[in-house]
C-alpha positions in Angstrom: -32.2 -1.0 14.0 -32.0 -4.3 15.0 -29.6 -7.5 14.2 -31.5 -9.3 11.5 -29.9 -9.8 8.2 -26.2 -10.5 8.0 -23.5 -11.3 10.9 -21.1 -8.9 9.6 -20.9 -6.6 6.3 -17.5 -6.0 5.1 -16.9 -2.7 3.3 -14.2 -2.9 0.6 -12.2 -6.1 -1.5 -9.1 -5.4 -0.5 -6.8 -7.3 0.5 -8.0 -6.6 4.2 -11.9 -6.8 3.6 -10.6 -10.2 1.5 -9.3 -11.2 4.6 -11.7 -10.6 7.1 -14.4 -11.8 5.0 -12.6 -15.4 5.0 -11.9 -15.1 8.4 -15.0 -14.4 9.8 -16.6 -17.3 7.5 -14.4 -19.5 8.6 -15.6 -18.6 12.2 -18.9 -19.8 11.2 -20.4 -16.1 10.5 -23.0 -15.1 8.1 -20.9 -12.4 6.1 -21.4 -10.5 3.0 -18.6 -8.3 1.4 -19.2 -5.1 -0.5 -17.0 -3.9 -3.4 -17.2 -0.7 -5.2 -15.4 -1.8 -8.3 -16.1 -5.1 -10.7 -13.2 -6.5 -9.6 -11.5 -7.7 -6.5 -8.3 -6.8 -5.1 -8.1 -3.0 -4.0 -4.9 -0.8 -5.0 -3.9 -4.6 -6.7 -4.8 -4.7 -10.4 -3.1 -6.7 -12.7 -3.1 -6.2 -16.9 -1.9 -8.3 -19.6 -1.1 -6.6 -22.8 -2.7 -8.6 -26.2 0.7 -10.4 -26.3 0.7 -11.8 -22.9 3.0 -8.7 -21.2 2.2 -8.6 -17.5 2.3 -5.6 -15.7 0.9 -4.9 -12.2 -0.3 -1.5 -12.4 -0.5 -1.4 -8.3 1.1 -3.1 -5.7 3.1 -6.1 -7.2 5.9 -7.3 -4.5 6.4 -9.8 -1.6 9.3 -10.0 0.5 10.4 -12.7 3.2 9.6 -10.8 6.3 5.9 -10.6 4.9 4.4 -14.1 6.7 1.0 -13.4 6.1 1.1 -12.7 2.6 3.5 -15.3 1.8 1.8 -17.9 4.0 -1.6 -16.9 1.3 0.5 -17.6 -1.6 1.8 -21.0 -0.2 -2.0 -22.1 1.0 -3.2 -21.0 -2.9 0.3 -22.7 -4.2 0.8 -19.8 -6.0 4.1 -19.2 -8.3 6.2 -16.8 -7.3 9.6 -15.6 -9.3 12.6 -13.1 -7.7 12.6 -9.2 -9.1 15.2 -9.5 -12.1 18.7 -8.3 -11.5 20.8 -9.0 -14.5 23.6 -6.5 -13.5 24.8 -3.4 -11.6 22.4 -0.5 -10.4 22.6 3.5 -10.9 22.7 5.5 -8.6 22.3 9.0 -9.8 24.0 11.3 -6.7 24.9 14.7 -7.7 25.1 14.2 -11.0 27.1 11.0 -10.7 26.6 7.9 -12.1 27.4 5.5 -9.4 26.8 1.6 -9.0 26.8 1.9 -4.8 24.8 4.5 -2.4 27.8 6.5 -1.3 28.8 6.3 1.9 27.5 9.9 3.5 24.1 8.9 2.4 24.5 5.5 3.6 25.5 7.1 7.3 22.2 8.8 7.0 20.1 5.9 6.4 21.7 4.1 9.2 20.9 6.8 11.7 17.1 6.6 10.3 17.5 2.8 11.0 18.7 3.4 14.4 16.3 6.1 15.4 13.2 3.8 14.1 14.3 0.8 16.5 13.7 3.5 19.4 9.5 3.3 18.1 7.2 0.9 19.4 5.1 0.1 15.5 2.7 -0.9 18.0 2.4 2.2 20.3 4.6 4.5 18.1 3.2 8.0 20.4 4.6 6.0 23.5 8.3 6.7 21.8 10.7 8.9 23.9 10.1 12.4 22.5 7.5 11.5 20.0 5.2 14.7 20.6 8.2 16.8 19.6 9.3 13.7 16.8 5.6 14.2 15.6 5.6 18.3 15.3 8.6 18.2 13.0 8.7 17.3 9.4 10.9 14.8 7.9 12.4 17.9 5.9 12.7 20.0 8.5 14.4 16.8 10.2 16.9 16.2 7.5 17.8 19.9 6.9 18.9 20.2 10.7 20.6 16.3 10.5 24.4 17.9 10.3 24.9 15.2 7.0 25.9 16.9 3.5 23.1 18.4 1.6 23.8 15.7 -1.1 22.4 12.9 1.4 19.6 14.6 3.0 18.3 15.6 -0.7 18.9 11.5 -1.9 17.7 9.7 1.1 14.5 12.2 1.5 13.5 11.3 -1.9 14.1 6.9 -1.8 12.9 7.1 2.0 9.9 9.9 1.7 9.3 8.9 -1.9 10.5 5.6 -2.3 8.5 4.2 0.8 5.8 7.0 2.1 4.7 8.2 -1.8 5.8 11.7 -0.8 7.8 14.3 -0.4 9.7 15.1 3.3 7.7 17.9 4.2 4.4 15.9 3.8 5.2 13.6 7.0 6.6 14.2 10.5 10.1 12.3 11.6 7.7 10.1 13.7 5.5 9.0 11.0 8.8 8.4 9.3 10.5 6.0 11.7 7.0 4.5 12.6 6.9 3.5 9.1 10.1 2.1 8.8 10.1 0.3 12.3 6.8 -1.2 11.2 8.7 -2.6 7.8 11.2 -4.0 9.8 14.1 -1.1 9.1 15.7 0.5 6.3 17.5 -2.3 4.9 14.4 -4.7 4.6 12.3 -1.7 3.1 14.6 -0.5 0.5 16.1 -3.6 -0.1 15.4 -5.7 -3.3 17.5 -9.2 -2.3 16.2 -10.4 0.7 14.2 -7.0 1.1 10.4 -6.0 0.6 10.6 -6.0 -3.2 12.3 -9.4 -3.4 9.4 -11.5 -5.1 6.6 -10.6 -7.9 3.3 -13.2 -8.7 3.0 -15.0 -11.8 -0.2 -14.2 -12.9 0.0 -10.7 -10.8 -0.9 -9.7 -7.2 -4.3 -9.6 -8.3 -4.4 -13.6 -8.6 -3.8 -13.6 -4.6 -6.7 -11.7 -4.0 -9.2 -13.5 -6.6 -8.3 -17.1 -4.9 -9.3 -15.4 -1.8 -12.4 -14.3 -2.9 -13.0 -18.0 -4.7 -13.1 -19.3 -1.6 -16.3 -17.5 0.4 -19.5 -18.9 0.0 -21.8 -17.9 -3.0 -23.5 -14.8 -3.1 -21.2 -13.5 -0.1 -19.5 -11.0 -2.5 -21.4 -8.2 -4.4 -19.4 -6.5 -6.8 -20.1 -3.3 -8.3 -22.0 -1.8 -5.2 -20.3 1.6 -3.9 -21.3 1.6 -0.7 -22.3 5.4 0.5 -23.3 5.1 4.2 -23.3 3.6 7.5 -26.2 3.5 10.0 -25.1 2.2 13.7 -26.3 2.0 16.6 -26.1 -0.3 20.4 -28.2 -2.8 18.5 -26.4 -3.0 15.0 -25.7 -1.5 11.7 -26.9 -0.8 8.1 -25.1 -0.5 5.6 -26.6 1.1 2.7 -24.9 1.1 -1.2 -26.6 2.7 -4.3 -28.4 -0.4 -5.0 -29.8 -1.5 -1.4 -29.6 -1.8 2.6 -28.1 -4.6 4.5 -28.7 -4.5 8.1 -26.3 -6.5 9.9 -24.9 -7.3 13.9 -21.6 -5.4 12.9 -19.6 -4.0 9.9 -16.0 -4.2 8.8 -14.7 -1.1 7.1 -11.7 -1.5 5.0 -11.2 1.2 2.8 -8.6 4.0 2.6 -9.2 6.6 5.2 -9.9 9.4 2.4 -12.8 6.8 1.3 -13.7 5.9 4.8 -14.4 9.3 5.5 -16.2 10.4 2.9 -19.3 7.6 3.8 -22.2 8.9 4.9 -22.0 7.8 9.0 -25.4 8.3 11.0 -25.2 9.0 13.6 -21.6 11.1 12.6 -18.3 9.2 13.8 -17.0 10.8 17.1 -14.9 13.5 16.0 -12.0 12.1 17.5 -12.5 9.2 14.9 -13.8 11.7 11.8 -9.9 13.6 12.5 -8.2 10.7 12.4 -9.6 10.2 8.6 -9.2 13.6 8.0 -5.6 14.3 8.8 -4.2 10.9 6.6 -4.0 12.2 3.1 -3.1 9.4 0.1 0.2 9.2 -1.6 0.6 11.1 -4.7 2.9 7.9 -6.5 3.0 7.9 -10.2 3.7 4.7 -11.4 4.6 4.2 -15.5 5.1 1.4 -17.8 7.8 1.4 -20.4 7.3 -1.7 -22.6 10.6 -2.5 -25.7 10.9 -5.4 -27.4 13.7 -7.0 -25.5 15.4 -5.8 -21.8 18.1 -4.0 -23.5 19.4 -2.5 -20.4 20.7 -6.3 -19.2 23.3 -6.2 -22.4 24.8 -3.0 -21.0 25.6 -4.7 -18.0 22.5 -2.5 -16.0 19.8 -4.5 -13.8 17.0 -1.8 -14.4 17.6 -0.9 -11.3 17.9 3.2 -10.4 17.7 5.7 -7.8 18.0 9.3 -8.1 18.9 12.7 -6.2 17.1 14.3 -9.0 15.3 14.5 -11.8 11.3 13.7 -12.5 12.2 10.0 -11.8 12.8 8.8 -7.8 13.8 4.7 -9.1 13.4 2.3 -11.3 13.2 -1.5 -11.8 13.4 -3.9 -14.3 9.6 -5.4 -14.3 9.9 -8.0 -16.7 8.7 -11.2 -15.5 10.6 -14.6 -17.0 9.4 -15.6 -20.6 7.5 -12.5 -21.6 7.1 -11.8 -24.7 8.6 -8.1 -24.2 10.8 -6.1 -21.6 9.6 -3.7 -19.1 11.1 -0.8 -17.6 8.9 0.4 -14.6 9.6 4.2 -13.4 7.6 5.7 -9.8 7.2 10.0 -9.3 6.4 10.8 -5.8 5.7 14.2 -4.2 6.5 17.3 -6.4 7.6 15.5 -9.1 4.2 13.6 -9.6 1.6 16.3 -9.0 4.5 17.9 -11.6 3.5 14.9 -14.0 -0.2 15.2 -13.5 0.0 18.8 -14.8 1.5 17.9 -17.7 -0.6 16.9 -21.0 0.0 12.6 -21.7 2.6 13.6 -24.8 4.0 15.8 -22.3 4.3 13.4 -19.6 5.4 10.6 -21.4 8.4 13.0 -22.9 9.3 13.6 -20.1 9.8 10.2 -18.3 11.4 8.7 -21.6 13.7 11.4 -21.5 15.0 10.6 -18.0 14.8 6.8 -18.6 17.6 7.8 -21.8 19.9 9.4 -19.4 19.6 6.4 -17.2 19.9 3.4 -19.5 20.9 5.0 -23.0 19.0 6.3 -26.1 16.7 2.8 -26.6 15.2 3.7 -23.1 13.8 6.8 -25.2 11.6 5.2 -27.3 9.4 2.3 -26.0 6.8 0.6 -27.8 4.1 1.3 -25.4 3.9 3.4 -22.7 1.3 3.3 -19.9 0.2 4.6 -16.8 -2.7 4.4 -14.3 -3.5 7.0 -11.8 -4.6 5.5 -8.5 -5.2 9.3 -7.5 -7.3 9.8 -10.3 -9.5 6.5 -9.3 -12.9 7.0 -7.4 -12.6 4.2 -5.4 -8.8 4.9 -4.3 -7.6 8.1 -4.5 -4.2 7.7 -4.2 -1.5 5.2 -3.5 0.8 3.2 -1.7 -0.9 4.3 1.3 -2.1 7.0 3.4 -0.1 9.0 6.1 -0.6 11.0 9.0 -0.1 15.1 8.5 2.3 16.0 11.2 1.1 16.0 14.9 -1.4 13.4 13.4 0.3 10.1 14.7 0.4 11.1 18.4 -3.3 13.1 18.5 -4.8 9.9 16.5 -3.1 7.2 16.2 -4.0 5.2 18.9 -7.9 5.2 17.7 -6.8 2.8 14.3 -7.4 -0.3 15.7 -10.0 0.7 18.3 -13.5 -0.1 17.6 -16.5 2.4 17.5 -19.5 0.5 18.7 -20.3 -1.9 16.2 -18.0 -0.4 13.3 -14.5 -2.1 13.2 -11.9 -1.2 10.9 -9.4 -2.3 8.4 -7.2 -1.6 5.7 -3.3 -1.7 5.5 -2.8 2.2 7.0 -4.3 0.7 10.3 -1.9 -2.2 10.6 1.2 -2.4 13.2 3.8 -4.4 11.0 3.9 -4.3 7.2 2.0 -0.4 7.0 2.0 0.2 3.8 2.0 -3.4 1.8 0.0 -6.0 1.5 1.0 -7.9 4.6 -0.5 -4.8 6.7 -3.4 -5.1 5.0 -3.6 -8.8 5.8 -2.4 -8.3 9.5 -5.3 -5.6 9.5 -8.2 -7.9 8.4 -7.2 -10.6 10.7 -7.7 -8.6 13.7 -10.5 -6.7 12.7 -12.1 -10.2 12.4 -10.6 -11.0 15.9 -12.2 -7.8 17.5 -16.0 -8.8 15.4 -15.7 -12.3 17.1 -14.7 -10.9 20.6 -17.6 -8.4 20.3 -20.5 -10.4 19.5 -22.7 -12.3 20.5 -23.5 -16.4 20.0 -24.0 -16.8 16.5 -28.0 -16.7 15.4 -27.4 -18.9 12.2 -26.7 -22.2 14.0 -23.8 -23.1 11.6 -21.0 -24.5 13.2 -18.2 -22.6 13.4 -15.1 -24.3 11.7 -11.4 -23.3 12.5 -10.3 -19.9 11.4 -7.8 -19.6 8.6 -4.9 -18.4 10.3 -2.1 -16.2 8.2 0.9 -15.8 10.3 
């Protein structure tokens, strides 16, 4: 096969192939990144409605704990504005309309807390018990927990919804707490002030990733070339899109395990590798836009704000960024409630999230002036959001291969990373040691440029 061509090809625009792509450049390699979409920025897309309305249709938050991604913004002097909260929450529990979590479900969350801080993020299958932690659901979990059935049903929905895009049966108890250990706990997960959904972009998370891609060298980034198989062997790779073949000394991929797997590998991955792929299945989030002319919600004395035991609708926030021209009410299905959604016709769909927005925030919440949704499960080149998790006994059978290498294939992408899983900070984390392992694993550079200092987030 040989090693002419390329140092490394990076499969995938993410945020972690963004990443490793600069890394690796910096390092002095010959790189050359490969993105299926026109666009860069992965499960990050930004859209600005004809009057200047931002909305993030993907991931859109920042929180303090998340160096790497923060240290980005900083280096790219990014703006950055807090999540709006112009007044109390709901909390929907039982029926009741509530301004504070009550305190049985808040006793159940702190157990969850406690239990994560027993898992190692980095070696969760090391954890005391977690073979058995692994075989059991999260469900299965809750229902045996001793707290009232009101808690269990509220904190399976914000913790298996709110931060895995599911529903409790989909996950085991380890996955669970590994997921929350690797966020930093419960509070710093589900928390907006001083928690993970503390800060938006102006401009959009999508800005972050096009500075990153401004600054590789030209013609290192080909958009609009779905890559559809990898060729490796002891004496290199070649990776081969719809358009062409690029032989290269090694390959990055970071895509989401359902698209990792589904590239053509020769010779096949080891199947130890090939189940790892196959046993992380994508979120099933549904993530709608409610545009009205003016954040009405903030005159009632509500932030936007809402979590629920029940009903189509998990939470919602107030996603208006400061200055627009209109308001907007974001609302996220998970599990059930969004393959529920998908069944439904668009009228049907939308009638149904407007109706639950009016029993949250009143009858104006009925009737927005524009209402819009993108399906990240319905998009080739995702297939589902936040992120991918493992079925149950999947954690402790697999887990451990994530960040291993398999010959010259190295991989990336924010369900591989240790701390921050999930957002954009794993995904970061994951391209900076996928460019660490590349550099470990090769040999001297063949292009004579001299390496310069790595960019170094976090």
């Amino acid at each position: 096969m040989g090693t002419t061509g390329h140092d490394v090809v990076i499969v995938g625009a993410g945020f972690a192939g963004l990443t490793a792509a600069r890394e690796l450049h910096a390092a002095g390699c010959d790189i050359l990144l490969l993105e299926a979409r026109c666009r860069v920025g992965g499960r990050a897309l930004t859209r600005f409605l004809p009057d200047g309305t931002q909305l993030d249709l993907g991931g859109q938050w920042i929180g303090p704990a998340q160096t790497r991604i923060g240290e980005l913004v900083r280096h790219f002097g990014i703006d950055t504005y807090p999540t709006p909260e112009h007044g109390d929450p709901v909390v929907d529990y039982g029926g009741e309309r509530r301004t504070d979590v009550p305190a049985e479900a808040g006793r159940l969350l702190a157990e969850i807390d406690a239990l994560s801080r027993q898992v190692p993020p980095e070696r969760p299958w090391a954890a005391e018990q977690a073979t058995a932690a692994d075989r059991q659901t999260f469900a299965s979990w809750l229902a045996a927990s001793g707290h009232p059935e009101q808690a269990q049903r509220y904190v399976g929905r914000v913790i298996s919804g709110g931060l895995l895009a599911g529903s409790p049966a989909e996950t085991s108890l380890l996955e669970t707490l590994f997921y929350v250990a690797s966020g930093g706990g419960v509070d710093a997960l589900l928390g907006y002030r001083g928690g993970a959904q503390e800060t938006r972009i102006v401009g959009g998370a999508q800005h972050i990733a096009e500075r990153m891609a401004d600054e590789l060298p030209p013609g290192a980034l080909r958009l609009g070339e779905p890559v559809v198989g990898v060729e490796h062997g002891a004496d290199g790779v070649r990776v081969v899109t719809r358009l062409a073949a690029y032989p290269a000394a090694h390959a990055v991929i970071a895509l989401p395990p359902v698209l990792a797997g589904q590239l053509r590998h020769d010779p096949p991955l080891s199947a130890l590798r090939a189940g790892a792929l196959q046993r992380q299945a994508a979120g099933t989030a549904l993530k709608v836009h409610a545009v009205y002319p003016e954040p009405f919600w903030r005159a009632d004395g509500l932030s936007g704000l809402s979590t629920s035991d029940s009903g189509v609708l998990t939470e919602t926030v107030d996603n208006t960024p400061p200055g627009a021209p209109r308001a907007v009410l974001t609302a996220f299905a998970y599990g059930d409630e969004a393959v529920a959604l998908r069944r439904s016709s668009p009228e049907e769909r939308q009638a149904a999230v407007t109706e639950r927005l009016g029993a949250l925030f009143g009858e104006r919440a009925r009737q927005p002036q524009e209402f819009i949704t993108h399906d990240w499960l319905a998009q080739e080149w995702t297939r589902g959001c936040f992120s991918a998790h493992f079925a149950p006994g999947g954690r402790t059978a697999f887990g451990g291969l994530l960040h291993t290498p398999e010959g010259r294939l190295h991989w990336a992408g924010t369900e591989t990373a240790v701390h921050g899983n999930g957002y954009f900070d794993g995904a970061v984390e994951s391209g900076l040691r996928a460019a660490r392992d590349v550099l470990a694993a090769r040999a001297p550079f063949s292009t004579g440029r001299t390496a310069r200092a790595p960019f170094s987030a976090g």
